[in-house]
TIRO-2110 file (N, C-alpha, C; in Angstrom, 1 decimal):
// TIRO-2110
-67.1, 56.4, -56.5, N, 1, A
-66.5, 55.3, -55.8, CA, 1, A
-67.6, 54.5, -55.2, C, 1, A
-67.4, 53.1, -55.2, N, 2, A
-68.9, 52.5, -54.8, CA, 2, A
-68.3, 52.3, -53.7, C, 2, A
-69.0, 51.7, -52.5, N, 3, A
-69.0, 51.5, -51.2, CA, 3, A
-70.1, 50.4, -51.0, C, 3, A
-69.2, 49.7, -49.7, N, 4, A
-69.9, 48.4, -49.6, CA, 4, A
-70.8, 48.8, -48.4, C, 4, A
-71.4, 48.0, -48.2, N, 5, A
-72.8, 48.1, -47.0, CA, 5, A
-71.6, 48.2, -45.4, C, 5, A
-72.1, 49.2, -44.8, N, 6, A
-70.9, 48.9, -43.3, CA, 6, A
-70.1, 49.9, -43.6, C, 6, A
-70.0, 50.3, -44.5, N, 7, A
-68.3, 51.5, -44.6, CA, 7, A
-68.8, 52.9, -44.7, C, 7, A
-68.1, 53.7, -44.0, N, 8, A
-68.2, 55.0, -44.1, CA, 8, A
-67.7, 55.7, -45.1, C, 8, A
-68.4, 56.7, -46.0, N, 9, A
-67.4, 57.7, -47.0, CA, 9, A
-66.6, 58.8, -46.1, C, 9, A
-65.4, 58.5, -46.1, N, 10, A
-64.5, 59.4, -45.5, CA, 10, A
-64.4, 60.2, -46.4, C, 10, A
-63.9, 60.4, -47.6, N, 11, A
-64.2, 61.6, -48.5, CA, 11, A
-64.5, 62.8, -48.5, C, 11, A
-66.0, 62.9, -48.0, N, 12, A
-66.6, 63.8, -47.6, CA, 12, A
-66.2, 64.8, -45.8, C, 12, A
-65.5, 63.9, -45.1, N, 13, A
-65.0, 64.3, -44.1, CA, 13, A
-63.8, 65.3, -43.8, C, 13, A
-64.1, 66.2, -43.1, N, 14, A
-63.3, 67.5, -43.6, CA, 14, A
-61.4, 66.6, -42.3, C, 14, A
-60.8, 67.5, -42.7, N, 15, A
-59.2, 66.9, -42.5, CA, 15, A
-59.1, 67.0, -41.4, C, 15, A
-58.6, 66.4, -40.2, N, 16, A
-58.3, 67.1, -39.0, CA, 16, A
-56.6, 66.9, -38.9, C, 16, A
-56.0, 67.9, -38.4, N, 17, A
-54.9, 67.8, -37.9, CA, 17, A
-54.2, 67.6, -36.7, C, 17, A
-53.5, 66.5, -36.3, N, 18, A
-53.3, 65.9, -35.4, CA, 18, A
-52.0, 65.9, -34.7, C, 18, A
-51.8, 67.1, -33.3, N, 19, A
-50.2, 67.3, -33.2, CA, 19, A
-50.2, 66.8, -32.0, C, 19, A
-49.0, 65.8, -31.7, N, 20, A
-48.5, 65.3, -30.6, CA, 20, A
-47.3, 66.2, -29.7, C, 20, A
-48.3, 66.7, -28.5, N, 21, A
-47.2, 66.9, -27.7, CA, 21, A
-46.5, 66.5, -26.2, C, 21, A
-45.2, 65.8, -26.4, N, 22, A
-44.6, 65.3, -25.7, CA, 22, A
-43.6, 66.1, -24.6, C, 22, A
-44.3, 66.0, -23.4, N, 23, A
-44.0, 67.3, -22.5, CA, 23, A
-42.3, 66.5, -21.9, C, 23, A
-41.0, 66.7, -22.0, N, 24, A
-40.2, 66.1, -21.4, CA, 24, A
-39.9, 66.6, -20.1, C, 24, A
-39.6, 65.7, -18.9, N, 25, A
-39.5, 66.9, -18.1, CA, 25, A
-37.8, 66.1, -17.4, C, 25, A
-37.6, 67.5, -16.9, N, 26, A
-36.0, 67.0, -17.0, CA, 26, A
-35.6, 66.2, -15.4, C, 26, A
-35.1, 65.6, -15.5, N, 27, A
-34.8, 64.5, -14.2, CA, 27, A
-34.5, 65.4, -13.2, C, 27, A
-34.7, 64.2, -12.0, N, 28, A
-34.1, 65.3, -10.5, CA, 28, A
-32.7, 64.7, -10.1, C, 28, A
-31.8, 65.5, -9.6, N, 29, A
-30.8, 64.9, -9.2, CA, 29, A
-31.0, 64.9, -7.9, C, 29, A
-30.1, 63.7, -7.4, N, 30, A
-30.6, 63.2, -5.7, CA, 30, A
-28.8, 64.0, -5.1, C, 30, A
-28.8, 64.8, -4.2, N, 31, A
-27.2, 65.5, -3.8, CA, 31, A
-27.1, 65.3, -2.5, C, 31, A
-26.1, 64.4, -2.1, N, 32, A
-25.9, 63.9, -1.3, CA, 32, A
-24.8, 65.6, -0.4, C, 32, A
-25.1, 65.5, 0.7, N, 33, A
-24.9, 66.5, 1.6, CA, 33, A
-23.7, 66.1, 2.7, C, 33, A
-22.8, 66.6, 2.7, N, 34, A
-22.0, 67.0, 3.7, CA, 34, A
-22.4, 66.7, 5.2, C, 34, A
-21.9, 66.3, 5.9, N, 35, A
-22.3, 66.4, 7.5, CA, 35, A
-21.0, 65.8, 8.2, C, 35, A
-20.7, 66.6, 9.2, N, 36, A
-19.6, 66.5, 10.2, CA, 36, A
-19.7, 64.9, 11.5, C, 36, A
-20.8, 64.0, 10.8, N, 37, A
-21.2, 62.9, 11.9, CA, 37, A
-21.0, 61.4, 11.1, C, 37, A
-20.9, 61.5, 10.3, N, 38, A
-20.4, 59.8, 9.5, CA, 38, A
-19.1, 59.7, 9.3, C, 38, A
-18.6, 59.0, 9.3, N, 39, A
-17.3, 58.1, 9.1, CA, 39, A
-17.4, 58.4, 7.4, C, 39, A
-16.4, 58.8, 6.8, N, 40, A
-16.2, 58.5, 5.2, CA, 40, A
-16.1, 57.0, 5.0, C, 40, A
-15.6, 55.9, 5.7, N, 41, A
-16.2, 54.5, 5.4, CA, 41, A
-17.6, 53.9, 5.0, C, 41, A
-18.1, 55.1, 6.1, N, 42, A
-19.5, 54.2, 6.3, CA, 42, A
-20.4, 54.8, 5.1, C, 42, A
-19.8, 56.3, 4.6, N, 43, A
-20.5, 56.7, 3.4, CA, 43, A
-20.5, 56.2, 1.9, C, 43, A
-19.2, 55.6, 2.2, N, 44, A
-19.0, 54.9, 0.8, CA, 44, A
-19.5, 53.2, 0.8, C, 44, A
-19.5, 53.0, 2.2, N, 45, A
-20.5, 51.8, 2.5, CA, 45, A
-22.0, 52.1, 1.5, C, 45, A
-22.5, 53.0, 2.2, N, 46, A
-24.0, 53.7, 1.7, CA, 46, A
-24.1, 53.5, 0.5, C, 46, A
-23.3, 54.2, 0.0, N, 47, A
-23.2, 54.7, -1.5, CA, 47, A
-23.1, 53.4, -2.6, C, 47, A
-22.6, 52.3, -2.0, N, 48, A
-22.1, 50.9, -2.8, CA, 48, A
-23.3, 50.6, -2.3, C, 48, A
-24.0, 50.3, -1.3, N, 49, A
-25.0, 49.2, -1.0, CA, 49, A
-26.5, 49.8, -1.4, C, 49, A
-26.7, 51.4, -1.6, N, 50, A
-27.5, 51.9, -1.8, CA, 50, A
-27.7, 52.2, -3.8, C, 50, A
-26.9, 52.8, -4.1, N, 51, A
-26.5, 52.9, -5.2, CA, 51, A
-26.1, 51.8, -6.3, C, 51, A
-25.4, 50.6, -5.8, N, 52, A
-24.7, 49.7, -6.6, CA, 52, A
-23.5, 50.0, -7.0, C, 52, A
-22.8, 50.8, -6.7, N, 53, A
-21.5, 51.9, -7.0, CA, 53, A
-20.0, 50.7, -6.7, C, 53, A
-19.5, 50.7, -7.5, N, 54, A
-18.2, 49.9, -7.0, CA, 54, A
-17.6, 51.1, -5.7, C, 54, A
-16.1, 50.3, -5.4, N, 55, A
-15.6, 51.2, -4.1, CA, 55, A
-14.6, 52.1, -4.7, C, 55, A
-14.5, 52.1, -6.2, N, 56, A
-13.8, 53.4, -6.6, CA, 56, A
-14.8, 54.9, -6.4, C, 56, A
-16.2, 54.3, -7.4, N, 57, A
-16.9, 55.2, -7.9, CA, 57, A
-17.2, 55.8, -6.5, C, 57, A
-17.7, 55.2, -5.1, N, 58, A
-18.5, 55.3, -4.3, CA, 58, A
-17.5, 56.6, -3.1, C, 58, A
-15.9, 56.0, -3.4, N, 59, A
-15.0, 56.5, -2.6, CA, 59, A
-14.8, 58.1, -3.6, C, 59, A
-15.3, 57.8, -4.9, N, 60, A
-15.1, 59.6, -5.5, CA, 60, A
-15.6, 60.1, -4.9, C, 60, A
-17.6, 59.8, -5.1, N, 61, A
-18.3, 60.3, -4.9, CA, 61, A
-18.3, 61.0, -3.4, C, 61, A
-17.8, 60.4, -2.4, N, 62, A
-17.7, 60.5, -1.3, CA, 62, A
-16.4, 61.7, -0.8, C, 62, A
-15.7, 61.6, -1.7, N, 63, A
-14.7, 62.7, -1.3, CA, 63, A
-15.5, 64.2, -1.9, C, 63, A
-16.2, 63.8, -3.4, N, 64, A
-16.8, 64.8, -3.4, CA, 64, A
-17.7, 65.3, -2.5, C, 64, A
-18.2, 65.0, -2.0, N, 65, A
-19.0, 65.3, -0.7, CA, 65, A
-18.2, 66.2, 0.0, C, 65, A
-17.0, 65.4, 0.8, N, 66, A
-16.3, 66.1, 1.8, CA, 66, A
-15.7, 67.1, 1.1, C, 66, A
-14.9, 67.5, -0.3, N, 67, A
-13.9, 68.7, -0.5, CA, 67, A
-15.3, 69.7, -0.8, C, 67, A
-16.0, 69.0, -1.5, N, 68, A
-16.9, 70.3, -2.4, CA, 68, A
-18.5, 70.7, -1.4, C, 68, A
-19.0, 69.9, -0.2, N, 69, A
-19.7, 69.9, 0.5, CA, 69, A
-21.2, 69.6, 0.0, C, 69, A
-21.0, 68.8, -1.3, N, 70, A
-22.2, 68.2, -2.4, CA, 70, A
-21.2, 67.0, -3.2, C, 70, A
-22.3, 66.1, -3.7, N, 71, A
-22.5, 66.0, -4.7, CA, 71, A
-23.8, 64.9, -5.3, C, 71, A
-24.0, 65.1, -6.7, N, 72, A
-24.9, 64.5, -7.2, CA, 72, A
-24.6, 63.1, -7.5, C, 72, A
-25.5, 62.1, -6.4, N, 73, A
-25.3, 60.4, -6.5, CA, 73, A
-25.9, 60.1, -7.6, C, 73, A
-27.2, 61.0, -7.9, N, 74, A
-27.9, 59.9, -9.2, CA, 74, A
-28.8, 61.0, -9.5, C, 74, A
-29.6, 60.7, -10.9, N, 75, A
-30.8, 61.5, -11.3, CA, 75, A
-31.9, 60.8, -12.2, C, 75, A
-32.7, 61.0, -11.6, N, 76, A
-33.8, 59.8, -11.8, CA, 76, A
-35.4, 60.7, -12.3, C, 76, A
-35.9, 60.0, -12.3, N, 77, A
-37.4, 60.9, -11.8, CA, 77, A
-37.9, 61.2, -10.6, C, 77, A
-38.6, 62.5, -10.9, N, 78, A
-38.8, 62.4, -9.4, CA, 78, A
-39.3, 61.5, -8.1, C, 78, A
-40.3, 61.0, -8.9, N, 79, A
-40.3, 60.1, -7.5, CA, 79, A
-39.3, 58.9, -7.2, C, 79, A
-38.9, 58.8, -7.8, N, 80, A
-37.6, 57.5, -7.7, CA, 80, A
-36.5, 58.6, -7.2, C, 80, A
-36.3, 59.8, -7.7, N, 81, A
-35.4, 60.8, -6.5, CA, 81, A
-35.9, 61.0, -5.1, C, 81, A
-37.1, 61.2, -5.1, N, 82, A
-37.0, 61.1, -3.2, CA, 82, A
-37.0, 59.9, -2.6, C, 82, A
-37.4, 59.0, -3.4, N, 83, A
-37.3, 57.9, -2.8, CA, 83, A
-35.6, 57.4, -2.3, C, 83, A
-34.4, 57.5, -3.0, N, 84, A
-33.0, 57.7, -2.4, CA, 84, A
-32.7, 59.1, -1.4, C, 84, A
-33.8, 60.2, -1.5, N, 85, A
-33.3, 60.7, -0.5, CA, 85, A
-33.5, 60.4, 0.7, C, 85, A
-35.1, 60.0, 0.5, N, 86, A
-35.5, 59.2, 1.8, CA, 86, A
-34.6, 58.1, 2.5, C, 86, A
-33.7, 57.3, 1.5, N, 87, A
-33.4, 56.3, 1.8, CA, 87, A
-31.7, 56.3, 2.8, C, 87, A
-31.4, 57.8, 1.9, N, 88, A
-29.9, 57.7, 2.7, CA, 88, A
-30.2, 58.7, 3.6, C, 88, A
-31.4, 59.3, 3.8, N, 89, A
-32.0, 59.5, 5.3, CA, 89, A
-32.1, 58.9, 6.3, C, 89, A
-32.8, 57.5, 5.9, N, 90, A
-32.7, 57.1, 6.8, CA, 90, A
-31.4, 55.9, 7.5, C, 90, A
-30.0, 56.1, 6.2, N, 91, A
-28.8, 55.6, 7.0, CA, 91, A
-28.1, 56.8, 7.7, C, 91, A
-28.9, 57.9, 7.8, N, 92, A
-28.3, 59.0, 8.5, CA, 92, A
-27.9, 59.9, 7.8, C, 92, A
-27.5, 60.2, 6.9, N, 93, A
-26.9, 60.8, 6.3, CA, 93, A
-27.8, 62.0, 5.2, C, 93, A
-27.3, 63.1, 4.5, N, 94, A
-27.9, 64.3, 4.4, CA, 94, A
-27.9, 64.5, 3.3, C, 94, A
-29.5, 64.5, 2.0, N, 95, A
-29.6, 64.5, 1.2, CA, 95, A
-30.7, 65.4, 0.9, C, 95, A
-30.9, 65.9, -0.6, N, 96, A
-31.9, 66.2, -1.3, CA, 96, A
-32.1, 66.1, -2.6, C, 96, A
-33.0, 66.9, -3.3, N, 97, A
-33.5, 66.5, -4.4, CA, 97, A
-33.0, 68.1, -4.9, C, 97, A
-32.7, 68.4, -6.4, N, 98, A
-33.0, 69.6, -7.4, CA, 98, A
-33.1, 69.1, -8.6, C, 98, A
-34.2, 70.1, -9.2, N, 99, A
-34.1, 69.4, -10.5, CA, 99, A
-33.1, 69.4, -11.7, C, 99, A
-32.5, 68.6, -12.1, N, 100, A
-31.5, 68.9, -13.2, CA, 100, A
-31.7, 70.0, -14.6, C, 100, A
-30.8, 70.4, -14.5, N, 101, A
-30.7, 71.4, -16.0, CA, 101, A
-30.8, 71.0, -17.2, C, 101, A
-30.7, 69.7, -17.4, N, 102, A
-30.5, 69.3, -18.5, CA, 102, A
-31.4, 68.0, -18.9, C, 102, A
END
């Protein structure tokens, strides 16, 4: 094989194999907490102005809270998850982070 001036013989170059690994890691859910001191208005207030939630979604979510004493508002990465926990911290209200299963 002739070769021009500037080019390398790859030919002679032994093979390498090249494996890509792509670590997924599984989202955190942000779970909004139960507490005996908010108004269920003001939570589904939260929930719509914090979230973007219509006032159906926001009024589910919100009962789930009160019957089930949780529930999961969103699941993000993690740092975009503490950042809503932080946030509905500081409207008062009682949150954390776990990481999702799935």
């Amino acid at each position: 094989m002739s070769q021009k001036p500037g080019e390398v013989d790859t030919s002679t170059l032994p093979e390498v194999e090249s494996q890509t690994h792509t670590k997924v890691q599984h989202p955190w859910n942000v779970v909004a907490l139960d507490d005996p001191v908010n108004l269920m208005s003001y939570v589904v207030y939260v929930f719509q102005k914090l979230f973007g939630f219509s006032q159906e979604k926001a009024h589910r979510k919100m009962m789930e809270v009160h019957d089930d004493g949780r529930s999961v508002v969103a699941s993000e990465e993690r740092e975009r998850a503490e950042f809503f926990v932080a946030r509905l911290h500081a409207y008062g209200l009682l949150a954390t982070i776990e990481q999702s299963e799935s």
